[in-house]
TORKOL-4160 file (C-alpha; in steps of 0.2 Angstrom, whole numbers, padded with zeros to 4 digits, m for minus):
97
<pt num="1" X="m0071" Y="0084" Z="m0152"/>
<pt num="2" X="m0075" Y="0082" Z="m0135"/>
<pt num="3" X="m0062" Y="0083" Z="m0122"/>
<pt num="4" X="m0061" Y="0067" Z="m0110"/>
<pt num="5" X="m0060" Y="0073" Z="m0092"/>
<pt num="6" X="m0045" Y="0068" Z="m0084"/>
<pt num="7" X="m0050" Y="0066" Z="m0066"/>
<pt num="8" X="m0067" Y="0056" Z="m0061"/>
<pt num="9" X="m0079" Y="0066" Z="m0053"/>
<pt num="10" X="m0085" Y="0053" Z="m0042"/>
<pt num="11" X="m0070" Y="0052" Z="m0034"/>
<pt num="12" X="m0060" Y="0060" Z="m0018"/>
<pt num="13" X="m0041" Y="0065" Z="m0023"/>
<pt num="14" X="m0028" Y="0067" Z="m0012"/>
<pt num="15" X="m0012" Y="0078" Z="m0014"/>
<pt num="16" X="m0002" Y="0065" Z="m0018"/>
<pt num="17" X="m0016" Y="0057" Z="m0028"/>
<pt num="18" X="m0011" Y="0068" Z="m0041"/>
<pt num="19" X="0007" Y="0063" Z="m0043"/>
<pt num="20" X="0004" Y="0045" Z="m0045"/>
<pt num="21" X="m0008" Y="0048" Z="m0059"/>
<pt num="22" X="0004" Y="0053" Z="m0070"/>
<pt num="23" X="m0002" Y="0067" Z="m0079"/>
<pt num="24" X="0009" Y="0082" Z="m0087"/>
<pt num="25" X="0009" Y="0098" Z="m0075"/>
<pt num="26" X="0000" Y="0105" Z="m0091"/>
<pt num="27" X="m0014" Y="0093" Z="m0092"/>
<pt num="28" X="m0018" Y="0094" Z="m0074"/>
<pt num="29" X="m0021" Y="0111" Z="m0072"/>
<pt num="30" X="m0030" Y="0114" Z="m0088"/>
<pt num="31" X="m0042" Y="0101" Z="m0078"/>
<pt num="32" X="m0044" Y="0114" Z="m0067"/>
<pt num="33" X="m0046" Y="0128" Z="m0077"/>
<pt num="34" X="m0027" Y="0135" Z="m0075"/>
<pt num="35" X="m0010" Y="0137" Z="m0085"/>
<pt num="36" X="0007" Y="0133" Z="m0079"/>
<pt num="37" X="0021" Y="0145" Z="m0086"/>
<pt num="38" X="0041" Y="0142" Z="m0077"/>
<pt num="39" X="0047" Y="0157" Z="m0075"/>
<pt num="40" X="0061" Y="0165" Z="m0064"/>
<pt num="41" X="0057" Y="0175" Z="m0047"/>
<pt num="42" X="0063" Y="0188" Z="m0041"/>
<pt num="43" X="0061" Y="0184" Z="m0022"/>
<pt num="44" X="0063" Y="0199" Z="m0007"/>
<pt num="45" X="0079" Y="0192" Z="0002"/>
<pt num="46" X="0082" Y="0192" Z="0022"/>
<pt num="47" X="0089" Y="0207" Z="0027"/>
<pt num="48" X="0099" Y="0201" Z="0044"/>
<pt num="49" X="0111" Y="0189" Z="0046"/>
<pt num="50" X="0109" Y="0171" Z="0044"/>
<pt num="51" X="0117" Y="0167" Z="0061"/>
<pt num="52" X="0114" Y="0146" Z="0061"/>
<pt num="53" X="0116" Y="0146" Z="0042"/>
<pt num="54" X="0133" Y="0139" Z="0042"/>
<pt num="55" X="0127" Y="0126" Z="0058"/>
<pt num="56" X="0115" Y="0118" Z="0046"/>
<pt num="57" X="0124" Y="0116" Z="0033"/>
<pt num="58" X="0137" Y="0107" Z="0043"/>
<pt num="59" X="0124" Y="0095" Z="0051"/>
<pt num="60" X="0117" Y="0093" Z="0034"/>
<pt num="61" X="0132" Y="0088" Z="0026"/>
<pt num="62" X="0136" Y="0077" Z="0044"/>
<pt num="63" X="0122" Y="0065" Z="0043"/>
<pt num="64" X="0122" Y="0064" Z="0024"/>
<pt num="65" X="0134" Y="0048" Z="0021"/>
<pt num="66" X="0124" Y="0039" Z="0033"/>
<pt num="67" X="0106" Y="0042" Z="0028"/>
<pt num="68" X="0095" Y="0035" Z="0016"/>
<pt num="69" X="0086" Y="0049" Z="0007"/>
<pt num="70" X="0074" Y="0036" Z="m0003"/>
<pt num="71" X="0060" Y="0036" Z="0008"/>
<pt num="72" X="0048" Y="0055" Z="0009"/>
<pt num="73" X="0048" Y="0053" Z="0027"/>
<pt num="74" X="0066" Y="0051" Z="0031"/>
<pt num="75" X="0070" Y="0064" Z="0018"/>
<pt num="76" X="0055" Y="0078" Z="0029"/>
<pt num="77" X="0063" Y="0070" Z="0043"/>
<pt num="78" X="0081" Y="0075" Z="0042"/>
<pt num="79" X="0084" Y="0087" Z="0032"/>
<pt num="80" X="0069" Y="0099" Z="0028"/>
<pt num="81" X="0062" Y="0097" Z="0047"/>
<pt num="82" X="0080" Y="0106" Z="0053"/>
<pt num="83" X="0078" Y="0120" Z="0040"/>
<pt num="84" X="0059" Y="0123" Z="0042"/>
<pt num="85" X="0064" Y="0127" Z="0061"/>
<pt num="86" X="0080" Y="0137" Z="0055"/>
<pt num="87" X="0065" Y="0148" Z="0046"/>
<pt num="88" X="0055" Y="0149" Z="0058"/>
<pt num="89" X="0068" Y="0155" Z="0069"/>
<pt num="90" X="0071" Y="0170" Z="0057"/>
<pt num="91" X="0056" Y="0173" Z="0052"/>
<pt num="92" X="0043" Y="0169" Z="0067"/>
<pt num="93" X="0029" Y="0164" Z="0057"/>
<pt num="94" X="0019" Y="0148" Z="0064"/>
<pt num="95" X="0020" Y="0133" Z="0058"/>
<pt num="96" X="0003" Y="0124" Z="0054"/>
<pt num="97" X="0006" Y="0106" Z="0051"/>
């Protein structure tokens, strides 16, 4: 038997393309010739201290009752924009956006 390609050739996908085609994690790779396992990592840790660690948490947990987290925008907005220029910070790796 055959397999049917899930993706059409003749098209252009973006990223989020993907996601509202609403195939498994599984399927979509094995389109591309990959597996997908979950698995834990073991991740190296910071070694200084997290001096603005308890800041952001605070301001995190400040705006939280008065935002609307429905929308991807206002979610990158508010609160991953503050903690991707907290990491920066620690790390001093450029962002490219």
């Amino acid at each position: 038997m055959t397999h049917q390609p899930l993706l059409d050739p003749n098209r252009s996908y973006t990223f989020s393309n993907y996601f509202e085609l609403g195939f498994t994690v599984d399927d979509l790779v094995a389109e591309f010739g990959y597996s997908f396992e979950r698995k834990f990592l073991t991740l190296p840790q910071y070694p200084d201290e997290l001096d603005r660690i308890t800041d952001l948490k605070e301001r995190i947990e400040e705006i939280l009752p008065y935002v609307d987290l429905e929308n991807e925008a206002t979610r990158r907005e508010m609160l991953i924009a503050p903690i991707i220029s907290d990491l920066i910070h620690y790390s001093h790796a450029k962002l490219r956006i």
